[in-house]
N, CA, C and O atoms as CSV, one atom per row, in Angstrom:
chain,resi,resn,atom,element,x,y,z
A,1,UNK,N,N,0.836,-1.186,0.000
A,1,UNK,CA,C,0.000,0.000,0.000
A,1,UNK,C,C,0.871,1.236,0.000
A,1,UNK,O,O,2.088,1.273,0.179
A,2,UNK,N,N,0.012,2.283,-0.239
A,2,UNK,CA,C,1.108,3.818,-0.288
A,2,UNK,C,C,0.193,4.442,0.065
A,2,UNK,O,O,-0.966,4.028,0.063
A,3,UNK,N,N,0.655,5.825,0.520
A,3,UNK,CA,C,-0.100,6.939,1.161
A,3,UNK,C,C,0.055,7.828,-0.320
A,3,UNK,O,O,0.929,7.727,-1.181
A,4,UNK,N,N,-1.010,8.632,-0.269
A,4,UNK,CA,C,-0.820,9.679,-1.360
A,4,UNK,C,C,-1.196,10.503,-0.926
A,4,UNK,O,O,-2.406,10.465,-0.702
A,5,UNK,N,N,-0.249,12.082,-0.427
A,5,UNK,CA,C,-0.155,12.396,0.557
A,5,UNK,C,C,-0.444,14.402,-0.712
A,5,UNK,O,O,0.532,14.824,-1.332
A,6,UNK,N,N,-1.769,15.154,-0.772
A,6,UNK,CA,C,-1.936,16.054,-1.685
A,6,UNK,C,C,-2.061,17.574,-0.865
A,6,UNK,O,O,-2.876,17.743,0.043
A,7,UNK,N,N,-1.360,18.368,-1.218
A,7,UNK,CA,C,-1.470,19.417,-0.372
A,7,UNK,C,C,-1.563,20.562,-1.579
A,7,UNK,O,O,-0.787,20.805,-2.503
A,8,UNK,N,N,-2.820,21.160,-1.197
A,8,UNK,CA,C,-3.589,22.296,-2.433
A,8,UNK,C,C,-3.948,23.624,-1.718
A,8,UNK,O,O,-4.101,23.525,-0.501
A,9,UNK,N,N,-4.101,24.790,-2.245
A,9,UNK,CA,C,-4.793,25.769,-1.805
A,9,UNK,C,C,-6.495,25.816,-1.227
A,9,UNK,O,O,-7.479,25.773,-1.966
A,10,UNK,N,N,-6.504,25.867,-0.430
A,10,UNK,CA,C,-8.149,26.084,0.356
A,10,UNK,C,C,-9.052,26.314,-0.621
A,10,UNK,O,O,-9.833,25.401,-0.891
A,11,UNK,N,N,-9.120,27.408,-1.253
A,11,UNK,CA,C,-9.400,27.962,-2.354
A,11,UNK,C,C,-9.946,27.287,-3.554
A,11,UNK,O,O,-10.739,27.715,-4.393
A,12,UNK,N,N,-9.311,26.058,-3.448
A,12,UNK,CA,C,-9.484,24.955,-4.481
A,12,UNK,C,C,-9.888,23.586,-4.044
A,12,UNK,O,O,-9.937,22.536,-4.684
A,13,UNK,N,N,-10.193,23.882,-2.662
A,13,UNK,CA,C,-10.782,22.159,-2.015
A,13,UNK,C,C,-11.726,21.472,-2.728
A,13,UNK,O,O,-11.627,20.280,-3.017
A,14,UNK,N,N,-13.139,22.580,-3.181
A,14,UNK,CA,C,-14.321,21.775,-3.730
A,14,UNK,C,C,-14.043,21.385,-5.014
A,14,UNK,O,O,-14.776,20.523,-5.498
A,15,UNK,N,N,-12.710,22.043,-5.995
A,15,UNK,CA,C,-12.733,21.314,-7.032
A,15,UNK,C,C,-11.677,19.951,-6.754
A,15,UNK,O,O,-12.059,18.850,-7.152
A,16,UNK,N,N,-10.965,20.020,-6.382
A,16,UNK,CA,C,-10.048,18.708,-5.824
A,16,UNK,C,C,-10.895,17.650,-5.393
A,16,UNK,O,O,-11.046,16.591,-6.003
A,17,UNK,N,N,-11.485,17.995,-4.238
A,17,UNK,CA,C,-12.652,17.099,-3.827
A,17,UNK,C,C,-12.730,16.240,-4.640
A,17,UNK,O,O,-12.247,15.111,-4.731
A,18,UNK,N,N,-13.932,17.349,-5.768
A,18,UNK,CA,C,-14.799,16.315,-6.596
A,18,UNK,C,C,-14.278,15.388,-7.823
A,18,UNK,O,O,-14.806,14.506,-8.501
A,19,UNK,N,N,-12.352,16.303,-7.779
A,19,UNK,CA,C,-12.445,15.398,-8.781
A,19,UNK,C,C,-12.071,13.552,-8.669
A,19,UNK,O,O,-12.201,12.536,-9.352
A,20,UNK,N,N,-11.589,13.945,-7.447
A,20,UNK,CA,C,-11.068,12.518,-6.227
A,20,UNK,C,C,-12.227,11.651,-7.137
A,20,UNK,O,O,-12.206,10.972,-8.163
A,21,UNK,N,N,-13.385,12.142,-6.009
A,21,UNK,CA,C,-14.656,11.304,-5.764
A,21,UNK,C,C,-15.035,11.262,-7.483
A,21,UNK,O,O,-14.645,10.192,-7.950
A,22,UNK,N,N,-15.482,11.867,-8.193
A,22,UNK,CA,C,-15.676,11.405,-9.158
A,22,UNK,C,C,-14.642,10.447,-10.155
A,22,UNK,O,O,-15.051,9.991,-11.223
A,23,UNK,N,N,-13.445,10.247,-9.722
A,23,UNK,CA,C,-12.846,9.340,-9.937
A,23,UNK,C,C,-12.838,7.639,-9.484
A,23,UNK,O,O,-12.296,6.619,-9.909
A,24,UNK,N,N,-13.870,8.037,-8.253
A,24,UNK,CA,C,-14.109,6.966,-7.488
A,24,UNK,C,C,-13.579,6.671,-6.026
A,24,UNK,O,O,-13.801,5.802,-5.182
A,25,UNK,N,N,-12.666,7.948,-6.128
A,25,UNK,CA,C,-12.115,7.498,-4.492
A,25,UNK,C,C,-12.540,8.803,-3.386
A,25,UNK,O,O,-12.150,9.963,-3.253
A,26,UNK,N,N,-13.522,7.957,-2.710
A,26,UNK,CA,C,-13.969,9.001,-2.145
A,26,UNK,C,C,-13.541,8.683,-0.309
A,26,UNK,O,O,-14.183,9.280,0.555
A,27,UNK,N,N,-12.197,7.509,0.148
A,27,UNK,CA,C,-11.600,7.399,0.991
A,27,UNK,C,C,-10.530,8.243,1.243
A,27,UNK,O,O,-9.504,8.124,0.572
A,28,UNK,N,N,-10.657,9.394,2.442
A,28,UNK,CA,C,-9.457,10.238,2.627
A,28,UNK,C,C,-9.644,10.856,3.935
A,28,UNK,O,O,-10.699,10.858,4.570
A,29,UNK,N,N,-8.568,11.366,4.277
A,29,UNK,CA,C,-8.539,12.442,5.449
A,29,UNK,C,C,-8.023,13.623,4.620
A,29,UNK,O,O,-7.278,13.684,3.641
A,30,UNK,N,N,-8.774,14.682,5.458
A,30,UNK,CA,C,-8.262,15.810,4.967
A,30,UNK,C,C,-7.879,16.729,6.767
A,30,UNK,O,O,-8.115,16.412,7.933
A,31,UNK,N,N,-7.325,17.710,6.225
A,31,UNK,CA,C,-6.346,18.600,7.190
A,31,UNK,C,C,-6.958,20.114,6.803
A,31,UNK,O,O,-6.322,20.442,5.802
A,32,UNK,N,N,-7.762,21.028,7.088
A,32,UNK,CA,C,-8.097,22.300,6.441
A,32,UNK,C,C,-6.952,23.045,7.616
A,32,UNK,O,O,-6.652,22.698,8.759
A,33,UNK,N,N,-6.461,24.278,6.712
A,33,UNK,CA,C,-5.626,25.179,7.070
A,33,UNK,C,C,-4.050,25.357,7.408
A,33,UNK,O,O,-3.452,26.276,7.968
A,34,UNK,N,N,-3.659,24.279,6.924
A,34,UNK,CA,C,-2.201,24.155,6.724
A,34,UNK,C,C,-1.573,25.283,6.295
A,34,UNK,O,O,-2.158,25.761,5.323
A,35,UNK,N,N,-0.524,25.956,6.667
A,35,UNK,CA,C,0.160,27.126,6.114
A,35,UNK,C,C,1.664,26.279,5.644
A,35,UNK,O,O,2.253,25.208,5.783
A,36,UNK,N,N,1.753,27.396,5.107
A,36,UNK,CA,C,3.427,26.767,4.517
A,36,UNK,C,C,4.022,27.673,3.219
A,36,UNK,O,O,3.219,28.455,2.710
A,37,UNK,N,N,5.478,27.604,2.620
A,37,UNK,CA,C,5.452,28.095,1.731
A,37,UNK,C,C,6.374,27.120,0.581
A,37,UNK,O,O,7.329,26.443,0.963
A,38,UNK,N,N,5.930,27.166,-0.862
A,38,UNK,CA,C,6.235,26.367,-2.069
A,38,UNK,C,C,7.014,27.106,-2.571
A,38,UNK,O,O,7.413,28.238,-2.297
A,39,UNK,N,N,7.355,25.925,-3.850
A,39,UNK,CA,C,7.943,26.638,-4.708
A,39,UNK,C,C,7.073,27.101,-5.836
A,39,UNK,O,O,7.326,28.110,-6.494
A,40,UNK,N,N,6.275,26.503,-5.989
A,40,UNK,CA,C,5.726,27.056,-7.326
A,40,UNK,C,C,4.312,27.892,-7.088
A,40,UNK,O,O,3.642,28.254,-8.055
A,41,UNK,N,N,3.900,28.180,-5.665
A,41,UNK,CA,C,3.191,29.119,-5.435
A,41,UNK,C,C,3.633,30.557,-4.359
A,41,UNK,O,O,4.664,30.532,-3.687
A,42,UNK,N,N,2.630,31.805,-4.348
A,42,UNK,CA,C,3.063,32.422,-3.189
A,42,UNK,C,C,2.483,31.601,-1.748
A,42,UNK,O,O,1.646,30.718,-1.556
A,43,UNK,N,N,3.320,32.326,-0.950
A,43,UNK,CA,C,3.107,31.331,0.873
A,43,UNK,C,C,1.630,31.991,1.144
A,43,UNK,O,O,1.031,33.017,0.820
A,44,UNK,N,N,1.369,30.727,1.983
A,44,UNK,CA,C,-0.046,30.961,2.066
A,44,UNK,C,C,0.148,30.689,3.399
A,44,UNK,O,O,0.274,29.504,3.707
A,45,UNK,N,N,0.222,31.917,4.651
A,45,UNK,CA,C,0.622,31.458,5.958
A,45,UNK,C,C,-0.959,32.214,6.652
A,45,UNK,O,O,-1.164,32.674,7.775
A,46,UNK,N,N,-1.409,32.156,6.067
A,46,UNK,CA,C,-2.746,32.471,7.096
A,46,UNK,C,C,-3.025,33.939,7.861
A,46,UNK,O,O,-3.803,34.186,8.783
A,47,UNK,N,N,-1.876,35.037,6.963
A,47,UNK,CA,C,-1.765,36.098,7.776
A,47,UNK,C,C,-1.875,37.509,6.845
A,47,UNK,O,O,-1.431,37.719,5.716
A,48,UNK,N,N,-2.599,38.352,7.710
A,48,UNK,CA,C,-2.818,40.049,6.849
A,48,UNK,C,C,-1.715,39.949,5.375
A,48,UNK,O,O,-2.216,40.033,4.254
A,49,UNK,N,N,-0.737,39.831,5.494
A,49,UNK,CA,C,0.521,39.894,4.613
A,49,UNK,C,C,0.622,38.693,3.795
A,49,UNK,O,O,1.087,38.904,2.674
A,50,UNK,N,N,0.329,37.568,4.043
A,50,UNK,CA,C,0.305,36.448,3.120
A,50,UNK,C,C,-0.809,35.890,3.576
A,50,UNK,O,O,-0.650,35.264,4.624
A,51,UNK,N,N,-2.002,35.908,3.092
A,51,UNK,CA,C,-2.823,35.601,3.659
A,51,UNK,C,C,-3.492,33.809,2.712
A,51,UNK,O,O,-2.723,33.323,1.883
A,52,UNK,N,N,-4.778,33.124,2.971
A,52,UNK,CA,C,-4.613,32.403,2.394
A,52,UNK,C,C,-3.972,30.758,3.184
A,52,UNK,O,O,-2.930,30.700,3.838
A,53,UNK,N,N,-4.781,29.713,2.938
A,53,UNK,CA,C,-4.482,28.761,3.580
A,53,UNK,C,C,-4.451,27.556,2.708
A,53,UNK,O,O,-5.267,27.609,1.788
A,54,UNK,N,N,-3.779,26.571,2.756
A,54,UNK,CA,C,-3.491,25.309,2.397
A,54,UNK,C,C,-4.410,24.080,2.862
A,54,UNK,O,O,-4.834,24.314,3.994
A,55,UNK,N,N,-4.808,22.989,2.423
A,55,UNK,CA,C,-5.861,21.656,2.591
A,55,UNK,C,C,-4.494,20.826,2.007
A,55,UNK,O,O,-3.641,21.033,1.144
A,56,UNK,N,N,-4.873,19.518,3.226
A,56,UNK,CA,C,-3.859,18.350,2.423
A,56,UNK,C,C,-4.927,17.356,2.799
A,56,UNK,O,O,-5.674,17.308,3.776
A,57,UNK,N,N,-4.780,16.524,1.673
A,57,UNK,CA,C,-5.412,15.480,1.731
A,57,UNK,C,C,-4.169,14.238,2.125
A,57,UNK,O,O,-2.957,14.356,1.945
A,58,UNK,N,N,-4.859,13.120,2.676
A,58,UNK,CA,C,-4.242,11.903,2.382
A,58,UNK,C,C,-5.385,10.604,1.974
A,58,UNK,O,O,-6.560,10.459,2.310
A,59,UNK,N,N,-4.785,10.039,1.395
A,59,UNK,CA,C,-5.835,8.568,0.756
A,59,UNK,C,C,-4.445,7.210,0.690
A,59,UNK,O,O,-3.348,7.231,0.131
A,60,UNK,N,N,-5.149,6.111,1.550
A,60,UNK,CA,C,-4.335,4.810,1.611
A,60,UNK,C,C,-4.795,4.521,0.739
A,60,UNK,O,O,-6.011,4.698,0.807
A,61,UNK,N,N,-4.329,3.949,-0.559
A,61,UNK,CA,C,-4.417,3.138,-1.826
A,61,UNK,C,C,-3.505,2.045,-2.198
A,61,UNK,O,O,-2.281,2.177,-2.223
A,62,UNK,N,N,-4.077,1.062,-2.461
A,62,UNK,CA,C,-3.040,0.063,-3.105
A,62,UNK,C,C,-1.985,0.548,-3.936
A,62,UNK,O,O,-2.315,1.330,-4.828
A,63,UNK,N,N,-0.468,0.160,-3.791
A,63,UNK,CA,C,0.447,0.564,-5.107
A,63,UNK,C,C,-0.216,0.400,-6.739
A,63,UNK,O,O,0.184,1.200,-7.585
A,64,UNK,N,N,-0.997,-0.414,-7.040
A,64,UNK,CA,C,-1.595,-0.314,-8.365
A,64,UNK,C,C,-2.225,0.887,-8.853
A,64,UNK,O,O,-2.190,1.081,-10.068
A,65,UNK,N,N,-2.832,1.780,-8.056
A,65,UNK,CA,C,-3.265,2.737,-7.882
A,65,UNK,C,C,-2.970,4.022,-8.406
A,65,UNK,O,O,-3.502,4.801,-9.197
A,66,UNK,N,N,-1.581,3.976,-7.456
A,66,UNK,CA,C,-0.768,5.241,-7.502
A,66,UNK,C,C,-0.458,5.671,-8.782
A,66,UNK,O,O,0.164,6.732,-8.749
A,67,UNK,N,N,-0.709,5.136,-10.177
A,67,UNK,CA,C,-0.335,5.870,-11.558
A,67,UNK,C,C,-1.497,6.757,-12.240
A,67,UNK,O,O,-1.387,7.653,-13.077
A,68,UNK,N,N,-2.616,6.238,-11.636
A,68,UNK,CA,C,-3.852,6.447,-12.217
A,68,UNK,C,C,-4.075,7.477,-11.167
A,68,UNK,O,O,-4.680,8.425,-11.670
A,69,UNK,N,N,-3.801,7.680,-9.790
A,69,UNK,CA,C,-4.131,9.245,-8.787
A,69,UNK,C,C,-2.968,9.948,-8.994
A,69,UNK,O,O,-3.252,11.090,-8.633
A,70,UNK,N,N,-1.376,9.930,-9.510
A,70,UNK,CA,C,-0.902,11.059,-10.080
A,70,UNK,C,C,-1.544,11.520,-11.298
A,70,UNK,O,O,-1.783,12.727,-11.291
A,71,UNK,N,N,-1.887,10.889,-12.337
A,71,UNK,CA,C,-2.370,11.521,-13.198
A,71,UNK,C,C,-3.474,12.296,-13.267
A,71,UNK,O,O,-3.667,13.105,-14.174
A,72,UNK,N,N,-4.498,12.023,-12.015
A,72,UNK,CA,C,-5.162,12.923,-11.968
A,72,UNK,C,C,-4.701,14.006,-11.464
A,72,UNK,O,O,-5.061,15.126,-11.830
A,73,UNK,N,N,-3.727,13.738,-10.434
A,73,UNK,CA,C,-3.521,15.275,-10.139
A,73,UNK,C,C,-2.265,16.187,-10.767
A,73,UNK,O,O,-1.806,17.253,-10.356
A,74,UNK,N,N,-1.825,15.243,-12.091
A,74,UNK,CA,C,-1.192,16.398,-12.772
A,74,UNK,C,C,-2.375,16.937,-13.570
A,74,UNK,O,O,-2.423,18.163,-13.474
A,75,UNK,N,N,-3.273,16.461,-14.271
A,75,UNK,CA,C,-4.968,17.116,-15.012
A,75,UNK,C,C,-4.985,18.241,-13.921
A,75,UNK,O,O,-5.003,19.364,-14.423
A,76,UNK,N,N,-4.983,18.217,-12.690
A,76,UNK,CA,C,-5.551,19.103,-11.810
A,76,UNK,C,C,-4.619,20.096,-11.968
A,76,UNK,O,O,-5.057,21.227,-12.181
A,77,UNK,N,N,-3.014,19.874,-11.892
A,77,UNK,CA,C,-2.278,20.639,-11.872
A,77,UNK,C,C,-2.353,21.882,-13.272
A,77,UNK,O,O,-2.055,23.070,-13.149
A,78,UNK,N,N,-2.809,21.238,-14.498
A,78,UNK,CA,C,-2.168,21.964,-15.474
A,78,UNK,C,C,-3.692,22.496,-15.721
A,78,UNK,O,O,-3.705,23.342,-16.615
A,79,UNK,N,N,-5.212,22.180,-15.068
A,79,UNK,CA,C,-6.237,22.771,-15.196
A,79,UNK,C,C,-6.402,24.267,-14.318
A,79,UNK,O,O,-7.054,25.245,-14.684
A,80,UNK,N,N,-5.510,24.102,-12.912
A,80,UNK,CA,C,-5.682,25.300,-12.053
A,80,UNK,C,C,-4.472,24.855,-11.737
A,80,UNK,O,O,-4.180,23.846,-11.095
A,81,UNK,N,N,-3.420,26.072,-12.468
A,81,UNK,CA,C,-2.195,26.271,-12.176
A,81,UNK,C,C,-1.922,27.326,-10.414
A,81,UNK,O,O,-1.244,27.251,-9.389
A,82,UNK,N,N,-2.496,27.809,-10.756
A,82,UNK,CA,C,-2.549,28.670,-9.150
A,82,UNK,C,C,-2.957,27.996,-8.314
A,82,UNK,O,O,-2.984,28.768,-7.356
A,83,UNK,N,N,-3.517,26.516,-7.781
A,83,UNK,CA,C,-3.702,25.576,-6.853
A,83,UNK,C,C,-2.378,25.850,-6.143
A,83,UNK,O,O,-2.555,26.446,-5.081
A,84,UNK,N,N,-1.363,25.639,-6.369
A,84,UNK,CA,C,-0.492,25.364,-5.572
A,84,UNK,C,C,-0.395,23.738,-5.293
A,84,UNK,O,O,0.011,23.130,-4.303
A,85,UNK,N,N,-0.818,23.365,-6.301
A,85,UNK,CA,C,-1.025,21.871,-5.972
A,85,UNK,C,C,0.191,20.715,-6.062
A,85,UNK,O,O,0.880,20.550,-7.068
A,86,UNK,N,N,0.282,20.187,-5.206
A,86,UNK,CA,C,1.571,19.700,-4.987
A,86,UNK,C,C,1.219,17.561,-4.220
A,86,UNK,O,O,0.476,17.163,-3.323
A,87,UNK,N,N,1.893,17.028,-4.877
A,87,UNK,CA,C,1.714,15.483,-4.365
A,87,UNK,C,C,2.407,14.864,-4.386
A,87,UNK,O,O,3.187,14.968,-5.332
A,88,UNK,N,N,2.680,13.585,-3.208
A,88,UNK,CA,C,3.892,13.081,-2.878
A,88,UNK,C,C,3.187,11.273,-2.653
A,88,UNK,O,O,1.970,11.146,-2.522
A,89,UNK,N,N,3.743,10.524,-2.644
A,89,UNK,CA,C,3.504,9.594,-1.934
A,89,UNK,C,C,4.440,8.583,-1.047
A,89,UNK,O,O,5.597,8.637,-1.464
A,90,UNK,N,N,4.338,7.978,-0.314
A,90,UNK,CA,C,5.060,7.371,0.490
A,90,UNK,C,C,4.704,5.693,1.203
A,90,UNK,O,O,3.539,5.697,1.602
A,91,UNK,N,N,5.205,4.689,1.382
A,91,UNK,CA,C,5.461,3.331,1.618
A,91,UNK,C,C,4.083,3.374,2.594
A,91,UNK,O,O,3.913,4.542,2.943
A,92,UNK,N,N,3.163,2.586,3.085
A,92,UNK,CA,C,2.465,2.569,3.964
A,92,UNK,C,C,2.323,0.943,4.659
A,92,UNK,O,O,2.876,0.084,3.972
A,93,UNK,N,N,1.996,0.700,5.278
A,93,UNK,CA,C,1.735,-0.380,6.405
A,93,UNK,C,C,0.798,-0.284,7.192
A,93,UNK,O,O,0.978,0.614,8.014
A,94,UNK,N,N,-0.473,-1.024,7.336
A,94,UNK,CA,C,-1.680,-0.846,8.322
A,94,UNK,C,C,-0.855,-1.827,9.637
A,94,UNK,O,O,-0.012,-2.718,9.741
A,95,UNK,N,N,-1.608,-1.108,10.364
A,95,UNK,CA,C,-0.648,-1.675,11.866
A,95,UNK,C,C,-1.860,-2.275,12.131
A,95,UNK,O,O,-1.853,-3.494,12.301
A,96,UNK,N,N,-2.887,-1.677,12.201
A,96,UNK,CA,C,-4.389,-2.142,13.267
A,96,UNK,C,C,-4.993,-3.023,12.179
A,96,UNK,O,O,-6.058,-3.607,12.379
């Protein structure tokens, strides 16, 4: 299994969302208000001066998976370039 671990602008949750779920995966945690700053966007630290907040999602998916949810979120990337949209994934293991 792998974690696919998506961190986007607030701003852009309901389209991210839907495009998850209309892909079919509608298993995730999400995180609202993450601050931080990228490279390929301005910082979005939650304040008068940079104002603006970050959503990360995560979704446990089988490794088979993982080619078919980057590609959606490069579609996402090159549809709303100002997302700030950014995705990583990483090794996972259910303990429980």
């Amino acid at each position: 299994m792998k974690m696919l671990y998506v961190i986007y602008a607030s701003a852009s949750d309901e389209t991210v969302t839907a495009v998850f779920k209309k892909a079919g995966y509608k298993s995730y945690t999400k995180a609202h208000g993450a601050t931080g700053e990228g490279e390929e966007s301005e910082p979005k630290l939650g304040t008068h001066y940079w104002p603006g907040t970050n959503n990360t999602m995560l979704m446990a998916v089988p490794d088979e998976e993982i080619p078919r949810l980057i590609e959606l979120v490069r579609k996402l990337k090159e549809e709303h370039p100002r997302a700030g949209l950014r995705a990583f994934t990483f090794p996972l293991e259910e303990c429980v």
